[in-house]
C-alpha positions in Angstrom: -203.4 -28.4 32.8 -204.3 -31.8 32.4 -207.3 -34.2 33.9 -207.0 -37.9 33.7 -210.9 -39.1 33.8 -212.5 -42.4 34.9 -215.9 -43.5 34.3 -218.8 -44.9 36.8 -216.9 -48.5 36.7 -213.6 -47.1 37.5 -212.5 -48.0 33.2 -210.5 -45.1 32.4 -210.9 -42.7 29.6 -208.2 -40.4 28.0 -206.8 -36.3 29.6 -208.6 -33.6 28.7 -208.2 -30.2 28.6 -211.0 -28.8 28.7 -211.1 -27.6 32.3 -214.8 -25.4 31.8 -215.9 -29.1 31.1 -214.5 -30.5 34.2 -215.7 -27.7 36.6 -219.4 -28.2 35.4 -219.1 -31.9 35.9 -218.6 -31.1 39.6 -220.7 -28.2 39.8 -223.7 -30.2 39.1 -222.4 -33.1 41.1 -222.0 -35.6 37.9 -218.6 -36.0 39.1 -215.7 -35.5 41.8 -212.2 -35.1 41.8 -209.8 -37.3 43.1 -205.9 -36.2 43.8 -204.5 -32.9 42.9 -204.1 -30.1 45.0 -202.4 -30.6 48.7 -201.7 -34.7 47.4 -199.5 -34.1 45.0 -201.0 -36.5 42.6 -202.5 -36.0 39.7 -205.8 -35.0 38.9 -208.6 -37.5 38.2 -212.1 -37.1 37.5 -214.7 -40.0 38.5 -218.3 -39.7 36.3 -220.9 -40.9 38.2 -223.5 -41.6 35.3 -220.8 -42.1 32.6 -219.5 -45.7 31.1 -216.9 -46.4 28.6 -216.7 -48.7 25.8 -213.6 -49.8 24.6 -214.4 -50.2 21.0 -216.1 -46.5 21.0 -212.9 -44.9 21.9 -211.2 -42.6 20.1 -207.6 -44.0 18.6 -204.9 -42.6 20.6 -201.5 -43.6 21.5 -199.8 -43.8 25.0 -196.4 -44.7 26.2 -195.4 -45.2 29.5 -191.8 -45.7 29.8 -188.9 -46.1 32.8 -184.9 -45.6 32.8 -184.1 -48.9 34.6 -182.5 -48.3 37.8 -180.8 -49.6 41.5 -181.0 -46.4 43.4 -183.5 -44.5 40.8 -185.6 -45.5 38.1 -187.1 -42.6 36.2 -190.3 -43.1 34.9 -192.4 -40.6 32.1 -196.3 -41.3 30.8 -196.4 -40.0 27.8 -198.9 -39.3 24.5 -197.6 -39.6 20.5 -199.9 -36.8 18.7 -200.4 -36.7 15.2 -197.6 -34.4 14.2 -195.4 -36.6 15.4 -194.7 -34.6 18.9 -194.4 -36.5 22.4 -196.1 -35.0 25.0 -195.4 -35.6 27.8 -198.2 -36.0 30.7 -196.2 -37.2 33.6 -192.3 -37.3 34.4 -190.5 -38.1 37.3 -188.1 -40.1 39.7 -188.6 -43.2 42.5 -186.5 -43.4 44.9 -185.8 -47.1 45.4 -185.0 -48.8 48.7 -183.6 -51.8 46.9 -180.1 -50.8 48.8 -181.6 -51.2 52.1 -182.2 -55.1 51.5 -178.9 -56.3 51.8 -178.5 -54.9 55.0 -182.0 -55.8 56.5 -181.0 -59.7 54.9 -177.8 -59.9 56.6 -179.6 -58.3 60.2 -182.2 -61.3 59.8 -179.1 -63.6 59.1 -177.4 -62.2 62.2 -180.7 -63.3 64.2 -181.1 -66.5 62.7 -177.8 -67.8 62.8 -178.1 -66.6 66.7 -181.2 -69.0 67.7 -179.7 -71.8 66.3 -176.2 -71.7 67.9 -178.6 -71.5 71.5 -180.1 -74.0 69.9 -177.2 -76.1 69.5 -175.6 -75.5 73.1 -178.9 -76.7 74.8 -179.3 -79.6 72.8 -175.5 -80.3 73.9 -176.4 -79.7 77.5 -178.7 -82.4 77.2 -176.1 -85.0 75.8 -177.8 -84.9 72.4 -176.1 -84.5 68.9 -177.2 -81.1 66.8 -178.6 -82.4 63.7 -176.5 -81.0 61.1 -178.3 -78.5 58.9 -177.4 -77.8 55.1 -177.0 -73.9 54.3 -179.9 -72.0 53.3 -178.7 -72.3 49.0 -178.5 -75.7 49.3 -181.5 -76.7 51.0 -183.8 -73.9 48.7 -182.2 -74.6 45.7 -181.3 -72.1 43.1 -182.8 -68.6 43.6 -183.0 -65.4 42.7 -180.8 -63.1 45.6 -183.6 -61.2 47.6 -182.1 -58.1 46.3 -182.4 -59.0 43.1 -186.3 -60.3 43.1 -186.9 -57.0 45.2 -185.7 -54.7 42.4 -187.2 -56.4 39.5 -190.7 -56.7 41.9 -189.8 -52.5 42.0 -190.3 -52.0 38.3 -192.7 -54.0 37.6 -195.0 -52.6 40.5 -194.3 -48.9 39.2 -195.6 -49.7 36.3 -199.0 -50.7 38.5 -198.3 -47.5 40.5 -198.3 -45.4 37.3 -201.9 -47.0 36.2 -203.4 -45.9 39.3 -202.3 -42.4 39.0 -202.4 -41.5 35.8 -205.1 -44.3 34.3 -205.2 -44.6 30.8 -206.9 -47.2 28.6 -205.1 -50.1 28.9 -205.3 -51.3 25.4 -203.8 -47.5 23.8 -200.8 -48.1 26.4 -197.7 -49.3 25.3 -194.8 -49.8 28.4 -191.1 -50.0 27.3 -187.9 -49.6 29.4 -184.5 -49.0 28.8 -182.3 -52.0 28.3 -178.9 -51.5 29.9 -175.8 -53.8 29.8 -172.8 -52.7 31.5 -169.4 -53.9 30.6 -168.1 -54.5 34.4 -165.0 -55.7 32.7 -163.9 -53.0 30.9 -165.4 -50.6 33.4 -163.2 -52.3 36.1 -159.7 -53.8 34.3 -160.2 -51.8 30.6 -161.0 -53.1 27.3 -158.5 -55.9 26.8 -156.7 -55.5 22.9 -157.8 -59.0 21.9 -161.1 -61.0 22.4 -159.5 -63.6 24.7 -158.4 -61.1 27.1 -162.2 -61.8 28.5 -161.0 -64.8 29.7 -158.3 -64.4 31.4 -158.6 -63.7 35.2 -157.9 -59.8 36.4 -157.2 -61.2 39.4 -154.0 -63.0 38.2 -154.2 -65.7 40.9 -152.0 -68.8 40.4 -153.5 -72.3 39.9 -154.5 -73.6 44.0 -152.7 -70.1 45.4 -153.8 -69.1 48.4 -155.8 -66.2 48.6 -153.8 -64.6 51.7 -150.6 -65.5 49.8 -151.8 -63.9 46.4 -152.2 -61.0 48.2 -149.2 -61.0 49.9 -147.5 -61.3 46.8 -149.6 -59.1 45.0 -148.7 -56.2 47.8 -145.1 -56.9 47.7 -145.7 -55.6 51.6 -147.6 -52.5 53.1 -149.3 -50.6 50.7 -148.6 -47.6 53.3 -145.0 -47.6 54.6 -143.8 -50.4 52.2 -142.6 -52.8 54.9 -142.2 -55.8 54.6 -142.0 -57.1 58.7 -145.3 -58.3 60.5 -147.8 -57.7 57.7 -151.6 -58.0 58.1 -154.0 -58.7 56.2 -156.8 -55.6 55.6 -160.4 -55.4 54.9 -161.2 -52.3 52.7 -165.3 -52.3 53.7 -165.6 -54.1 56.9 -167.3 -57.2 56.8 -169.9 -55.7 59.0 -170.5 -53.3 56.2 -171.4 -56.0 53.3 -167.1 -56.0 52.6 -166.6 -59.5 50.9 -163.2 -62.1 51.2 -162.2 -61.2 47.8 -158.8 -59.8 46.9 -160.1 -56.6 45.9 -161.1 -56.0 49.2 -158.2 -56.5 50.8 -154.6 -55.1 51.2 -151.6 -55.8 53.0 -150.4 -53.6 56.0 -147.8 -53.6 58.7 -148.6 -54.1 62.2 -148.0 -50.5 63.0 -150.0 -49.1 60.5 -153.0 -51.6 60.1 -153.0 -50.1 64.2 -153.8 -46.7 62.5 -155.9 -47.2 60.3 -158.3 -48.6 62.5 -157.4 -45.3 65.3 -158.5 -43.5 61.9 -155.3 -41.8 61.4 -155.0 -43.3 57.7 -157.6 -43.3 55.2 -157.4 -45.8 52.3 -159.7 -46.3 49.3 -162.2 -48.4 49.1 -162.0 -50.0 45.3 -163.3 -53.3 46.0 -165.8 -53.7 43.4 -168.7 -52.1 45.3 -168.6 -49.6 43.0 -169.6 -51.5 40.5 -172.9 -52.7 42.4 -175.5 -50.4 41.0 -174.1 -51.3 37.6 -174.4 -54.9 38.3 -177.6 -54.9 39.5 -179.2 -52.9 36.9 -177.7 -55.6 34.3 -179.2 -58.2 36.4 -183.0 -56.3 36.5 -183.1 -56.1 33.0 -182.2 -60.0 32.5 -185.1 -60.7 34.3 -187.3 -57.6 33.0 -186.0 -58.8 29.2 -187.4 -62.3 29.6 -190.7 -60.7 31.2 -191.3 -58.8 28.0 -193.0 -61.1 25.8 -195.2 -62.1 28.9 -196.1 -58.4 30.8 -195.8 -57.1 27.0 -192.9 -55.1 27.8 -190.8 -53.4 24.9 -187.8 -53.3 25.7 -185.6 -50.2 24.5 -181.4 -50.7 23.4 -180.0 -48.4 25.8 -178.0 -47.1 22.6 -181.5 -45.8 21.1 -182.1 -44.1 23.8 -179.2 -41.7 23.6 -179.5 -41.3 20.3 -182.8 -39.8 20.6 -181.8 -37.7 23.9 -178.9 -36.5 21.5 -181.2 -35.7 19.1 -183.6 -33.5 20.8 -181.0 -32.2 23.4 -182.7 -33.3 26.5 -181.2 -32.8 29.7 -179.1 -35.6 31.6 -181.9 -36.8 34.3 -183.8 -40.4 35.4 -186.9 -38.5 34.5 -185.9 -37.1 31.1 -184.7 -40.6 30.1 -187.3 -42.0 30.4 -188.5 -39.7 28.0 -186.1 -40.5 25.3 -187.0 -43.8 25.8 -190.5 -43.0 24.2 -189.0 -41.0 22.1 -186.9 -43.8 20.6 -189.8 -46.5 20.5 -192.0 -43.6 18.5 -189.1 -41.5 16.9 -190.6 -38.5 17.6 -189.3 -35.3 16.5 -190.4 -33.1 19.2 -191.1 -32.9 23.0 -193.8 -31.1 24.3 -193.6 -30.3 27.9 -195.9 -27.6 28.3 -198.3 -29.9 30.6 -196.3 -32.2 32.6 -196.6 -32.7 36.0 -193.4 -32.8 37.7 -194.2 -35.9 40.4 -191.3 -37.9 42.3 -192.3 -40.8 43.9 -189.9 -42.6 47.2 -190.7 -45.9 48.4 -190.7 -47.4 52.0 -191.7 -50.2 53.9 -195.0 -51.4 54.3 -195.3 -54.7 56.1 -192.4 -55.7 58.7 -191.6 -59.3 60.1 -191.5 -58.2 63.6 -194.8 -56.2 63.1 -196.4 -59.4 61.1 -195.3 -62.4 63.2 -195.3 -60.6 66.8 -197.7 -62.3 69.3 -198.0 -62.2 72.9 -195.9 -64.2 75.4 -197.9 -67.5 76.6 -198.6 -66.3 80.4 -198.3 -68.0 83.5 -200.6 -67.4 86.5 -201.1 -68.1 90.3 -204.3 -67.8 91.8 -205.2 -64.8 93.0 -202.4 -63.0 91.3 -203.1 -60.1 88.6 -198.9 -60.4 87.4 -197.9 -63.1 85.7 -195.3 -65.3 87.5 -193.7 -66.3 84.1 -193.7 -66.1 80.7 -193.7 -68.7 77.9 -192.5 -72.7 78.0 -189.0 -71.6 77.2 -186.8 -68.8 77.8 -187.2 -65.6 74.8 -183.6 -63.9 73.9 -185.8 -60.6 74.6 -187.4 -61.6 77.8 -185.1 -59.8 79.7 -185.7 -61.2 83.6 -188.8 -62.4 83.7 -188.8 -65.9 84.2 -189.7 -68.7 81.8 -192.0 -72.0 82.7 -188.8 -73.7 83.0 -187.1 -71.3 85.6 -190.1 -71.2 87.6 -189.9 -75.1 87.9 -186.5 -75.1 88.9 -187.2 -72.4 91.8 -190.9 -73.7 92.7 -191.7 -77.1 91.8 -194.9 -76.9 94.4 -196.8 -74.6 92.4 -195.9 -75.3 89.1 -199.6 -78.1 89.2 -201.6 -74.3 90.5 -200.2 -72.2 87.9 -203.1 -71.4 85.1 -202.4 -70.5 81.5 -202.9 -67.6 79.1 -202.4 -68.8 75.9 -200.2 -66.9 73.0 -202.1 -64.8 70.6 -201.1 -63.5 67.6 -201.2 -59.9 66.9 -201.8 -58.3 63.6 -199.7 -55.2 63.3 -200.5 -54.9 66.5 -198.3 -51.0 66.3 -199.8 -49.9 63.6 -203.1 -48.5 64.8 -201.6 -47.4 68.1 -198.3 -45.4 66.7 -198.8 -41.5 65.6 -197.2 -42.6 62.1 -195.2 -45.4 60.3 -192.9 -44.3 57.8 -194.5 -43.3 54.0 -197.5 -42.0 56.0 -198.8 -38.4 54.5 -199.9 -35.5 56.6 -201.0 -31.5 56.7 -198.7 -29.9 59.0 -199.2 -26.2 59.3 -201.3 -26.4 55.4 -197.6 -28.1 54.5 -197.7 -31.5 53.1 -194.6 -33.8 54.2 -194.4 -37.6 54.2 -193.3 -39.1 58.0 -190.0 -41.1 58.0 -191.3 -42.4 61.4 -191.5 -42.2 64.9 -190.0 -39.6 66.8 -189.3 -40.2 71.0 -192.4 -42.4 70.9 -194.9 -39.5 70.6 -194.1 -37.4 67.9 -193.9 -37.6 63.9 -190.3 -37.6 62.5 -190.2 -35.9 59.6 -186.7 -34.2 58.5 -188.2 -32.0 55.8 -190.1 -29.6 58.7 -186.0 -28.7 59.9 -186.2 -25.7 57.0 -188.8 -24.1 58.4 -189.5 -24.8 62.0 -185.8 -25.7 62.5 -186.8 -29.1 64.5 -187.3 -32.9 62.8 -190.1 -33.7 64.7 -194.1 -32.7 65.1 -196.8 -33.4 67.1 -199.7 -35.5 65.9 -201.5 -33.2 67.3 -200.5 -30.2 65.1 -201.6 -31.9 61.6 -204.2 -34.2 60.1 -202.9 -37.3 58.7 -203.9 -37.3 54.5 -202.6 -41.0 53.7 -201.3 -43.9 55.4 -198.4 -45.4 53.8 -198.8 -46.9 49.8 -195.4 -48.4 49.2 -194.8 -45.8 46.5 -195.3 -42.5 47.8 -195.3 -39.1 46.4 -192.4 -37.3 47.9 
């Protein structure tokens, strides 16, 4: 077993071993340990009366290292000892959430594009012109997609994570990651037989043709039945679902069986290029990680190299082990010791939220005398339900609108996150079991899916546990 150790100033020293060592540091209260046991993380020991120096500390050589990834990104810490073995302190897998953004994106797109079309249609009610408003990637500029920034913003903070965990000095650490580029050409169309094949379009479009057409054409008619009366046009992934307008999303059906498709009766396959996300993005994260390198002193490791070295040693297929060969190929190594690693996997959730952030209360509207409000804010809220606004209760009482007294809005800081039992990511002791809270549960209770094994129900009462952690973005699972 291994002990990471920190001095009195929180500067981190190098694992030990020596566990006798460690136990009479805490006996005699020179020390306490931090993590391990019920926490999952790994151990640390904080000196109290100790200090490092950095240029009294023994030469030793670190690697911390991750397999670049959408959905996972394995990560490994990791020591180079003098016989040329790795060994391996920590190993393990995040579980991203980087494939939730798109969908949270187009929700607040939803939202946004809703207040301004009631915006529109009361300033038409008024005889006034809407001002015309340019689309968000013209008035911004060129930016990174939020999905994109999110991912990148992933690695890069795991690689913070990892130095809270397992803290090592910072100046024996080298950080590498594996530097993928997928060929979505030749994953998608094949590898064309000469070099201009690149160019040429797999989508075999005519000059100024008609997307609808092209597909039409493409078709020849349904893709089902094969007739060639009353076609349609088909989305493969619904536009509600992220499904795009390009041809590879869509095929041509007839009216009768487009109908049956949609009653569920026929199933067709979705190859629309979505397929091809996960590769896409990862070729995109390590751009951006690539050009980070010189500046976050990043190594970054040919994705070739890497199998090389996994073939060389015969390591397993996992996000976790590849990260390993990744240190393996940046020290060439010719073993891997395993013998103290601590198996950790790490998932990430949510820790701020817009609606949580940015929620105030409604401006309130009183008459004398009156505990209830008579109305609620200047204008009209889409969630306001029917309670009436300032301008309502003009229109129905102009008399008493001069009486009325006002509660101003206030803002209010997360204002559910000391009141609910748990946000998701949160830790807790349930039973002497440690699970991690998705969420909230009928308003009460804890959701947490992992308890359906052994008490055969998704959900706990607040009551039954204590709660270890709140939620740390990164948490272990």
């Amino acid at each position: 077993m291994l002990v990471f150790v920190m001095d009195q100033y929180g500067r981190p020293g190098h694992p030990t071993r020596r566990m006798d060592w460690v136990r009479k540091q805490v006996k005699r209260k020179r020390g306490k340990i931090a993590g391990g046991g019920i926490s999952g993380k790994p151990a640390v020991l904080v000196l109290r009366e100790r200090s490092f120096e950095r240029n009294k500390t023994v030469k030793r050589q670190f690697y911390v290292t991750l397999d670049t990834g959408f959905r996972n990104v394995g990560y490994a810490v990791s020591e180079l000892l003098a016989d040329g073995t790795l060994r391996v302190l920590l190993k393990g897998t995040l579980t991203a959430r980087t494939p939730d953004i798109r969908g949270l994106m187009d929700e607040r797109a939803m939202y946004r594009r809703s207040r301004r079309g009631h915006r529109r249609e009361n300033l038409k009610k008024k005889g006034r012109t809407p001002k015309h408003r340019p689309p968000r990637y013209e008035s911004r500029g060129k930016r990174d997609s939020v999905t994109l920034r999110h991912g990148v913003e992933t690695h890069v903070n795991l690689y913070a994570r990892l130095a809270r965990l397992a803290p090592l000095p910072d100046h024996q650490v080298t950080r590498g990651f594996e530097s993928v580029f997928f060929d979505l050409r030749a994953l998608a169309k094949g590898k064309p037989r000469t070099g201009s094949g690149y160019q040429v379009s797999p989508v075999g479009k005519a000059k100024g043709e008609k997307t609808g057409r092209f597909i039409v054409r493409r078709d020849g008619g349904c893709v089902v039945c094969g007739s060639k009366a009353h076609l349609h046009v088909h989305h493969l992934r619904k536009r509600s679902q992220q499904g795009t307008n390009r041809v590879g999303n869509q095929v041509v059906l007839c009216e009768d069986c487009h109908d049956d498709v949609h009653a569920g009766l026929i199933e067709l396959p979705i190859m629309d290029g979505a397929q091809w996300r996960d590769a896409s993005m990862v070729n995109a994260v390590c751009g951006k990680l690539r050009k980070l390198s010189a500046e976050a002193g990043l190594v970054p490791v040919p994705v070739e190299q890497s199998v090389a070295a996994r073939s060389r040693l015969g390591l397993e297929k996992t996000h976790a082990l590849d990260a390993v060969s990744v240190a393996v190929a940046m020290t060439g190594a010719g073993a891997v010791d395993q013998r103290d690693t601590l198996d950790m996997d790490l998932e990430q959730y949510r820790r701020h939220r817009r609606a949580h952030i940015h929620a105030q209360r409604d401006r309130l509207y009183y008459l004398p005398g009156e505990k209830k409000p008579v109305a609620h804010n200047r204008r009209k809220r889409c969630d306001q339900g029917d309670v009436d606004s300032l301008v309502e209760f003009r229109r129905a009482h102009p008399k008493d609108v001069g009486r009325l007294k006002v509660k101003r809005a206030v803002r209010l800081y997360t204002p559910n996150r000391a009141k609910a039992p748990a946000v998701g990511g949160d830790v807790w002791d349930i039973g002497g079991r440690r699970v991690v809270a998705q969420g909230v549960h009928s308003k009460t209770n804890l959701y947490v899916p992992d308890l359906k094994s052994v008490t055969g129900k998704v959900y706990a009462s607040p009551k039954d546990g204590v709660r270890l952690l709140w939620n740390s973005g990164m948490v272990v699972a």
